[in-house]
N, C-alpha and C positions, 0 to 999 in steps of 0.2 A: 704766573711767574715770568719775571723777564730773562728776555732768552738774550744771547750773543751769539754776531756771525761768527762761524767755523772759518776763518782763513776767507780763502779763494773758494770754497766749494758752494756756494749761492744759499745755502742754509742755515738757517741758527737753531741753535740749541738752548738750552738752559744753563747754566752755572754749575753744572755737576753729572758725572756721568756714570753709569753704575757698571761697576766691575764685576764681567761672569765667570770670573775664574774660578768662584764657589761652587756656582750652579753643578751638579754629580760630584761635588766632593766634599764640601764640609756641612750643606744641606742638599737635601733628597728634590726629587721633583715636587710634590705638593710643597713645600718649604719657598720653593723657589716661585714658584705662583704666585701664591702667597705674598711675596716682596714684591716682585713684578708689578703685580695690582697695587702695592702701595705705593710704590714709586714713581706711578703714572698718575694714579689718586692725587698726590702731592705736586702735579706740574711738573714733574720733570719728563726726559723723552728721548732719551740716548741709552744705549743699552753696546758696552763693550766684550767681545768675547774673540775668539781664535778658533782655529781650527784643531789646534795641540791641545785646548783647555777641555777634561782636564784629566791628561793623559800618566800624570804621575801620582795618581792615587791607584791603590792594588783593585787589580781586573778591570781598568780602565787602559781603552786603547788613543781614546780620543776622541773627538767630537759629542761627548757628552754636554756640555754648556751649548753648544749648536744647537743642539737634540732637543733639549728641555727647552728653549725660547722659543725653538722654531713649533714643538707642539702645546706652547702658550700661546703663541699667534694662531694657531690654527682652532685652537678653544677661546679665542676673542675674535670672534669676526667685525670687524672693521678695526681693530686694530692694527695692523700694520700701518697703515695711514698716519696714525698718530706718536708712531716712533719711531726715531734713527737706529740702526743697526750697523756696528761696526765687527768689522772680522779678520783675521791676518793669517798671511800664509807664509810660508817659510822655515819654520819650528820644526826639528826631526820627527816623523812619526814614527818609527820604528819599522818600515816597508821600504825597501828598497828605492827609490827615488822621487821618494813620499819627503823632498825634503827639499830646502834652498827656492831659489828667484831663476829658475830656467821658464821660458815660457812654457815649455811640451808641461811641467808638473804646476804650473799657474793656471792655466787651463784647465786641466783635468781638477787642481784643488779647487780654484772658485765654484764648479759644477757640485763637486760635493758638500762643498759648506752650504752653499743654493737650499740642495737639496735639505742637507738635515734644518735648514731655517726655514722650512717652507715658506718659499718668498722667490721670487721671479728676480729679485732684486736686491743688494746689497747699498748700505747709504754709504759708506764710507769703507773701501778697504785698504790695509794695511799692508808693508811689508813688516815682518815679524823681525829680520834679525838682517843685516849685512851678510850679502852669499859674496864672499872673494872670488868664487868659480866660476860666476856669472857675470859678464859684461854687466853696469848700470842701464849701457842703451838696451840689450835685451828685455830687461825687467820693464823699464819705461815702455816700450814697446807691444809687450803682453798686456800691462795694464792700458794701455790706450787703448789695445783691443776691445777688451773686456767695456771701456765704455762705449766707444763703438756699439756693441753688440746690446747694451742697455743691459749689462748684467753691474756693473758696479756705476755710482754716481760721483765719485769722488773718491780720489786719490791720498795715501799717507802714509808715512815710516816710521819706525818704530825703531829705537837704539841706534842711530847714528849721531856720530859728535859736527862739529862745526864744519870741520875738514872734508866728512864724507857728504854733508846736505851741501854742503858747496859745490864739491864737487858734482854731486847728482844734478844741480840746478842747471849749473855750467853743462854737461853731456844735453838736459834735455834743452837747452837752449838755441845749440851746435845743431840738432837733430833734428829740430822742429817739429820735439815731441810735449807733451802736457811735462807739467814737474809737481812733483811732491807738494799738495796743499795743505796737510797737518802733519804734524810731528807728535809724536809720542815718545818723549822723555821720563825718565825715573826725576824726580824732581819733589820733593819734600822737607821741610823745616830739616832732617835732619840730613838728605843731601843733596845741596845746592849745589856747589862746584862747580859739575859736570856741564848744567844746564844755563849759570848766570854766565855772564860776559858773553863771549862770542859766538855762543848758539844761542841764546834768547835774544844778539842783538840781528844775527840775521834771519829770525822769525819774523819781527818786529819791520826790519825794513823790506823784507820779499810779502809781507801780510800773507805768513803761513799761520794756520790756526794750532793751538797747542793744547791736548789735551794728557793730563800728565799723570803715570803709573804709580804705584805704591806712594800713593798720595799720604798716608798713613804710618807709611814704613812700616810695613806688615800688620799694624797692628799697636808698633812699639810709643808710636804718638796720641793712643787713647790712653794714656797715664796708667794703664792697669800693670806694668810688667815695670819693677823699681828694684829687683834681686832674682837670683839664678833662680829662686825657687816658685817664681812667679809662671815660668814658661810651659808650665805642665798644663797652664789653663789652657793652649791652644796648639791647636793640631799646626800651628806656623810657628811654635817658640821656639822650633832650632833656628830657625833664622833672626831669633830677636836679640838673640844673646851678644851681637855684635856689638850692639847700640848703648849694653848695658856698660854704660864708662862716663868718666866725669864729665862730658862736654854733654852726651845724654841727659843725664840726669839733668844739668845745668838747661838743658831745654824743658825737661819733663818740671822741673821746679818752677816757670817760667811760664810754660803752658797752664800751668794749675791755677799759677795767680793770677794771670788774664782770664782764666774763664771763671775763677771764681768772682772779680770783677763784672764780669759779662752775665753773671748767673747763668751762664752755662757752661757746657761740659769740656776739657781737652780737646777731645777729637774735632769737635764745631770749630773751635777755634783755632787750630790747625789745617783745617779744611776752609774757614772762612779766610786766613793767611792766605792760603793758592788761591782761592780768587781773587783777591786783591793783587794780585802779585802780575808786575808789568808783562804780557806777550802768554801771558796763561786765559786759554778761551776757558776752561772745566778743568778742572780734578779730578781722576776716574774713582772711584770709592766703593768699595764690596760691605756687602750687608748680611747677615746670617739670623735676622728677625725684624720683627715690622717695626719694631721699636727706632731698631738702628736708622732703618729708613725716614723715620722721622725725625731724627736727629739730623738728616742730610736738610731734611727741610730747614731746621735750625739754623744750620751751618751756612745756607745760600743768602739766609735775612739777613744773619749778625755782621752788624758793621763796627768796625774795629777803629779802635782813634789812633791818631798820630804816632800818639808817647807808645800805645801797645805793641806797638808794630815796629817801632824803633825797638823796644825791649826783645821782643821777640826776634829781629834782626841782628840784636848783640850778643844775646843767648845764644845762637845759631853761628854765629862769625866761626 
């Protein structure tokens, strides 16, 4: 499969990157293996998760998605080798200072997520959420450590708008510290907004790499969910029901005829959209059977024509 570099961090990846938000909550560990192996089967080699993931399912404290990769890596020996691991800190964990961009709890978080992924090594780590309490030089400064030290290889943020990657750049500039080389955006057919104009345009001129959350919109861009009564299909339909409104649907009717064009599915062609789509490295995309996973493989071939992508750009406006 062909791969794309990541930004500034000297690796490339594939066109699509799997989302472990799932991993201990809507499938079990053998489930998650299971996908794991196919989705490595298939060429690809990036693998997304957090340290909070996934903390809001009942009797979960956190670090379950950590847990389950890190004792898939340890039950595939040479593995690790063959895939990138991303991870983010910052998300409340429910612990007293188990939370935010201070170096003392970046420190201490990266040792634990280490741990639960058995691996000496992190490819790619993340800041999870904007900490206002914490200077940006601090945070910069922790993770510069951290690569110092060979525990992370690269650098990235997660939910900041244009004003604050700006800003972050400019601090690490002044400091003569590393700056932010991926971004992680909410970014999907049904919203753009946040991510077109002045943050995709200075991704694009700093050559940060972008790889982008709810690539799917929970789910609501695989065409399954078209009425309130639809959402009981998935343990994410409270969150889908936002989407269910005329400009939805008007994507969702749009989606169907491109991919039935395409002979193939919604979801692909929604997903094959963000790749095509300018200052987007991958898509992050969650899987809950091997099927799905091979639909990702779909979705990385299918190449979409002019008119499609105009339609689907109108549909979306």
């Amino acid at each position: 499969m062909m791969t794309r570099p990541l930004g500034k961090t000297g690796f490339s990846i594939a066109p699509l990157v799997f989302g472990g938000n799932v991993f201990g909550w809507t499938i079990d560990e053998k489930t998650s293996f299971a996908l794991l192996d196919a989705f490595v089967d298939h060429g690809f080699d990036a693998i997304d998760t957090a340290d909070v993931y996934s903390r809001w399912a009942e009797g979960n404290q956190g670090g379950e998605s950590e847990t389950i990769i890190g004792r898939w890596l340890q039950a595939r020996p040479g593995m690790r080798d063959k895939v990138k691991i991303f991870t983010k800190v910052g998300s409340d964990l429910g612990l007293p200072g188990h939370k935010g961009l201070s170096k003392a709890w970046i420190q201490q978080a990266v040792d634990d997520s280490l741990r639960r992924l058995n691996t000496d090594y992190i490819d790619l780590y993340f800041s999870h959420w904007p900490d206002p309490q914490t200077p940006v030089a601090e945070t910069l400064e922790a993770f510069h450590s951290l690569q110092q030290a060979g525990k992370i290889r690269a650098m990235g943020a997660s939910n900041l708008d244009a004003m604050q990657l700006a800003g972050a750049l400019e601090v690490a500039r002044k400091g003569g510290l590393p700056a932010w080389q991926v971004l992680q955006p909410e970014y999907n057919l049904y919203h753009r907004s946040a991510f077109e104009g002045a943050l995709c345009d200075l991704c694009v001129s700093r050559d940060i790499g972008v790889v982008t959350y709810y690539s799917l919109a929970s789910g609501f861009l695989t065409g399954k969910y078209r009425q309130p009564s639809d959402l009981a299909q998935s343990q994410r339909g409270s969150g889908i029901g936002k989407y269910l409104n005329p400009r939805g649907m008007r994507i969702i009717d749009t989606l169907v005829a491109v991919a039935d064009e395409q002979g193939a599915k919604p979801a692909e062609v929604a997903l094959a959209w963000l790749i095509g789509r300018e200052g987007v490295t991958a898509p992050i995309a969650s899987a809950t059977s091997v099927a799905q996973v091979e639909s990702f493989a779909r979705a990385a071939a299918l190449s979409l024509s002019a008119e499609q992508v105009a339609r689907l750009d109108s549909a979306s406006a």
